[in-house]
N, CA, C and O atoms as CSV, one atom per row, in Angstrom:
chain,resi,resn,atom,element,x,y,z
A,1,UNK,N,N,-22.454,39.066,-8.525
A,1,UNK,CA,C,-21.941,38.965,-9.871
A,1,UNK,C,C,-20.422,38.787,-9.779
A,1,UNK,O,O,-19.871,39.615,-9.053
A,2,UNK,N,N,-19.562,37.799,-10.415
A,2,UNK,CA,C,-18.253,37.216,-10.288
A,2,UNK,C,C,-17.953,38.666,-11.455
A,2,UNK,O,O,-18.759,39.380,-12.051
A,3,UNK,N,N,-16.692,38.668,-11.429
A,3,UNK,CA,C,-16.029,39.608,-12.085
A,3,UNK,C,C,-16.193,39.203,-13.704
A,3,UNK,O,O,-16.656,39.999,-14.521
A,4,UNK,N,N,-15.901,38.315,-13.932
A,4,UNK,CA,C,-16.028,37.639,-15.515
A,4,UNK,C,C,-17.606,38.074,-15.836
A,4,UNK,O,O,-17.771,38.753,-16.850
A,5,UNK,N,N,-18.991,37.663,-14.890
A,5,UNK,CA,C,-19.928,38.249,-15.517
A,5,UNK,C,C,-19.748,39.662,-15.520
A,5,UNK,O,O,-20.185,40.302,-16.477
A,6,UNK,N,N,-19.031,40.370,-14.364
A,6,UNK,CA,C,-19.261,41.854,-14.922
A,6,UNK,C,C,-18.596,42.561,-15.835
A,6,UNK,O,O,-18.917,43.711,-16.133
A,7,UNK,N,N,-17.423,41.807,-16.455
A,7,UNK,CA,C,-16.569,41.784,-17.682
A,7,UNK,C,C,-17.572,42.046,-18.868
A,7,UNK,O,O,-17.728,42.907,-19.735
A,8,UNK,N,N,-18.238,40.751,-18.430
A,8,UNK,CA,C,-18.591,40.219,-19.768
A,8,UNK,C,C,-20.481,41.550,-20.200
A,8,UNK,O,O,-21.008,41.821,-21.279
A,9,UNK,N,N,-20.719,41.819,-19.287
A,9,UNK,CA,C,-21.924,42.570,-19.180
A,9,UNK,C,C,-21.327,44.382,-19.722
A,9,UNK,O,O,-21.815,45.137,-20.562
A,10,UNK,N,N,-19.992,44.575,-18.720
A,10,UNK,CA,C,-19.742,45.679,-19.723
A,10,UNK,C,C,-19.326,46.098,-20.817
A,10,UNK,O,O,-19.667,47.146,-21.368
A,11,UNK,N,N,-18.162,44.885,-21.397
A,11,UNK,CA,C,-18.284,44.596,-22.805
A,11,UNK,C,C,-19.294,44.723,-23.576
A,11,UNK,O,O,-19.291,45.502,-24.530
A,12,UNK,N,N,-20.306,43.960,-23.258
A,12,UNK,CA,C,-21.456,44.192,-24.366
A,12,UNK,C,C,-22.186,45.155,-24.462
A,12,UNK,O,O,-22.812,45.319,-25.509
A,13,UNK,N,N,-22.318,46.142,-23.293
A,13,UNK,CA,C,-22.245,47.195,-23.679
A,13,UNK,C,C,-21.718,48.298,-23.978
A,13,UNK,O,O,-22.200,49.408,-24.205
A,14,UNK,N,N,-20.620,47.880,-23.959
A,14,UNK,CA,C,-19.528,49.221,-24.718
A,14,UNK,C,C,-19.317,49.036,-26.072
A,14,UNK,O,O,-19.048,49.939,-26.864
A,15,UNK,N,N,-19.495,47.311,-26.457
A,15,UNK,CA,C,-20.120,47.161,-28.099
A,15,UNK,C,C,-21.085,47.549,-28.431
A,15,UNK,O,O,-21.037,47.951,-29.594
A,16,UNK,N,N,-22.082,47.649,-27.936
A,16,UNK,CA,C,-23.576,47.911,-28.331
A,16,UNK,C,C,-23.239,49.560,-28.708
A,16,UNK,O,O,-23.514,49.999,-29.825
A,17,UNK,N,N,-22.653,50.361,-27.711
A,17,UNK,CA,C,-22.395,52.016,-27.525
A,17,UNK,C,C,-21.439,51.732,-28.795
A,17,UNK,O,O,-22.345,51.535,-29.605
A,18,UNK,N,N,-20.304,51.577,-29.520
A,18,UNK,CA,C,-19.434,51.466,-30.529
A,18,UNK,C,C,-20.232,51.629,-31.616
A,18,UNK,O,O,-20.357,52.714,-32.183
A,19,UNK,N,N,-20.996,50.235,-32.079
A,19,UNK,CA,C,-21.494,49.797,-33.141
A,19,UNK,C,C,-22.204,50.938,-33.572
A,19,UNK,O,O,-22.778,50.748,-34.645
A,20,UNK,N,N,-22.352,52.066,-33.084
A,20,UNK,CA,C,-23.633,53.071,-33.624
A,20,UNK,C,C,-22.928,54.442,-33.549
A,20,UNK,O,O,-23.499,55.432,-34.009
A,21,UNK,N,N,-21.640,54.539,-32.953
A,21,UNK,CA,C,-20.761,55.340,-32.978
A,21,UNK,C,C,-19.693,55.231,-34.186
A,21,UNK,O,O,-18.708,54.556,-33.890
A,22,UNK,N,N,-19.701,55.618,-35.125
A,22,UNK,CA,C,-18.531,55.162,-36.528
A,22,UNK,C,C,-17.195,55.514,-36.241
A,22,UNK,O,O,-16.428,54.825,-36.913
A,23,UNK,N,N,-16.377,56.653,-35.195
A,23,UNK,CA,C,-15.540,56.831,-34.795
A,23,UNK,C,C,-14.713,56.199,-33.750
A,23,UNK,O,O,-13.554,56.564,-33.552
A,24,UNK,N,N,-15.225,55.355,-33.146
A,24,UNK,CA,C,-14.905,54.347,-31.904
A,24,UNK,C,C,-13.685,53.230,-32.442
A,24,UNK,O,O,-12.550,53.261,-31.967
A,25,UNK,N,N,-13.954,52.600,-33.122
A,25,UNK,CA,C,-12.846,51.496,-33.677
A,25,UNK,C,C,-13.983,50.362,-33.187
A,25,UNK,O,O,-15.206,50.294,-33.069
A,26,UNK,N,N,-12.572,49.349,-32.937
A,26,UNK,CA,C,-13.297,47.988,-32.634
A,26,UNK,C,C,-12.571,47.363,-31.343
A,26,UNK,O,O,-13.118,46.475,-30.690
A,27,UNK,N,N,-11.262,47.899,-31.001
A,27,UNK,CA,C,-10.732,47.533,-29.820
A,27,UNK,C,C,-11.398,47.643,-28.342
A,27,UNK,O,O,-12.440,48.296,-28.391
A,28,UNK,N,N,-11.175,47.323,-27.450
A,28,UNK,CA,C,-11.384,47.625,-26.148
A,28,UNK,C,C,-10.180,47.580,-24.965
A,28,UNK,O,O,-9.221,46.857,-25.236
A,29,UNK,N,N,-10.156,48.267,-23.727
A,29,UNK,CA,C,-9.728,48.223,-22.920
A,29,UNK,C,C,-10.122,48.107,-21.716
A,29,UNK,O,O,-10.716,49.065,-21.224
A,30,UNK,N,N,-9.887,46.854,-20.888
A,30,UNK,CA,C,-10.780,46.542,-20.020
A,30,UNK,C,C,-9.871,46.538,-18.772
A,30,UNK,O,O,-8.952,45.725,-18.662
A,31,UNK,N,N,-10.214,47.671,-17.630
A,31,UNK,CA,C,-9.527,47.343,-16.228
A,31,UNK,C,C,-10.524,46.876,-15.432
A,31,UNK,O,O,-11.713,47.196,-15.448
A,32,UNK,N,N,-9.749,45.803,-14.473
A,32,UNK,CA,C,-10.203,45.045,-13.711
A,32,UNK,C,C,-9.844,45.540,-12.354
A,32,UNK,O,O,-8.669,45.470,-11.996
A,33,UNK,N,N,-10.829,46.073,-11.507
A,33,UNK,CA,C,-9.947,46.964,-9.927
A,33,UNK,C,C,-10.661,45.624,-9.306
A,33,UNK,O,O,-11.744,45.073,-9.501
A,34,UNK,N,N,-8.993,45.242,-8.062
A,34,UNK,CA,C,-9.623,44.279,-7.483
A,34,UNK,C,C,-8.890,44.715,-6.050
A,34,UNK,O,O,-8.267,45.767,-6.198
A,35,UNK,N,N,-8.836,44.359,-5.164
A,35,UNK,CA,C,-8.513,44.520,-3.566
A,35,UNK,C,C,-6.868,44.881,-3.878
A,35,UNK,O,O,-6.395,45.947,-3.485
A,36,UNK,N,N,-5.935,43.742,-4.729
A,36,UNK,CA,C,-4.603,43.563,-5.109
A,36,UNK,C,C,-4.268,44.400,-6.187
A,36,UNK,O,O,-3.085,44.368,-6.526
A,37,UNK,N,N,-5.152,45.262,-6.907
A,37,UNK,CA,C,-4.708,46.707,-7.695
A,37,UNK,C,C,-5.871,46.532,-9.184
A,37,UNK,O,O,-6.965,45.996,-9.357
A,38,UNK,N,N,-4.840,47.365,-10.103
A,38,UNK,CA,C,-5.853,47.386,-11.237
A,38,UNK,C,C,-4.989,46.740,-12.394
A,38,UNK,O,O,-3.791,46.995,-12.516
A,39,UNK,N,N,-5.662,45.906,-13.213
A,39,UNK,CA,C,-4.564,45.364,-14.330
A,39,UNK,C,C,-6.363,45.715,-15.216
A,39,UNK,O,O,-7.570,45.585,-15.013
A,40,UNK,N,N,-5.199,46.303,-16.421
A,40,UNK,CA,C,-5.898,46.905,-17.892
A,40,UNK,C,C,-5.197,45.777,-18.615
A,40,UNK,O,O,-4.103,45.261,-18.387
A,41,UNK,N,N,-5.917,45.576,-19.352
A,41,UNK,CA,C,-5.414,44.510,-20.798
A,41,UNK,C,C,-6.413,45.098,-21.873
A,41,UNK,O,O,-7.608,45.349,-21.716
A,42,UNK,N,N,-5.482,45.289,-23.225
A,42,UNK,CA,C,-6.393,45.607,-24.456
A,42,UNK,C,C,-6.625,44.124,-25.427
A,42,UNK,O,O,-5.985,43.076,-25.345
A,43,UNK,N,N,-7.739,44.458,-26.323
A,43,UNK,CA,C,-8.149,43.594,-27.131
A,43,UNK,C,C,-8.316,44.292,-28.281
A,43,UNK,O,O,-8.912,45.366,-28.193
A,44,UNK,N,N,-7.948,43.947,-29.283
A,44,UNK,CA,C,-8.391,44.160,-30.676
A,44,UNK,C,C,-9.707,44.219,-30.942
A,44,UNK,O,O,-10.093,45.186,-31.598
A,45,UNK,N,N,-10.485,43.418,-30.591
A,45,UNK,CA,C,-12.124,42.768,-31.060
A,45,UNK,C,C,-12.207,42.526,-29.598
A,45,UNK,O,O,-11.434,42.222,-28.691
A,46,UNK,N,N,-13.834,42.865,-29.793
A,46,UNK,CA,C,-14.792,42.868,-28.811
A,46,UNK,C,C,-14.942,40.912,-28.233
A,46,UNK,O,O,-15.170,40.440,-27.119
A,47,UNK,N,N,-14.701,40.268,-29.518
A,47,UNK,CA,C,-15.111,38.870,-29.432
A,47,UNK,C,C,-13.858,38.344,-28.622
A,47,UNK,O,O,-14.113,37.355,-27.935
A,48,UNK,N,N,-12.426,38.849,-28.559
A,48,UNK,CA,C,-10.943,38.589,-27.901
A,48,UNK,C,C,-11.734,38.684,-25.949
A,48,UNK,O,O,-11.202,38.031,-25.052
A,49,UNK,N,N,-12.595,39.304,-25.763
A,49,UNK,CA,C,-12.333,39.528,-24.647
A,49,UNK,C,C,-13.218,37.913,-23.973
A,49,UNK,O,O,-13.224,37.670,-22.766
């Protein structure tokens, strides 16, 4: 699995976990650990990522 599918696989489920949670918001924060370190980037919407 390339990193983008595993992006994209835990996104949808951390939307799926949100949508049924009313306290969560709608943003996300997604770190990426790779050999060369960790870079976090936030998104507003689930659909940004």
């Amino acid at each position: 699995m390339s990193n983008d599918e595993a992006i994209a696989v835990a996104t949808a489920a951390i939307q799926a976990a949100a949508e049924r949670d009313t306290g969560s918001g709608n943003g996300i924060y997604v770190a990426e650990i790779t050999d060369d370190g960790v870079d976090i980037e936030g998104y507003p919407d689930f659909e940004d990522v």
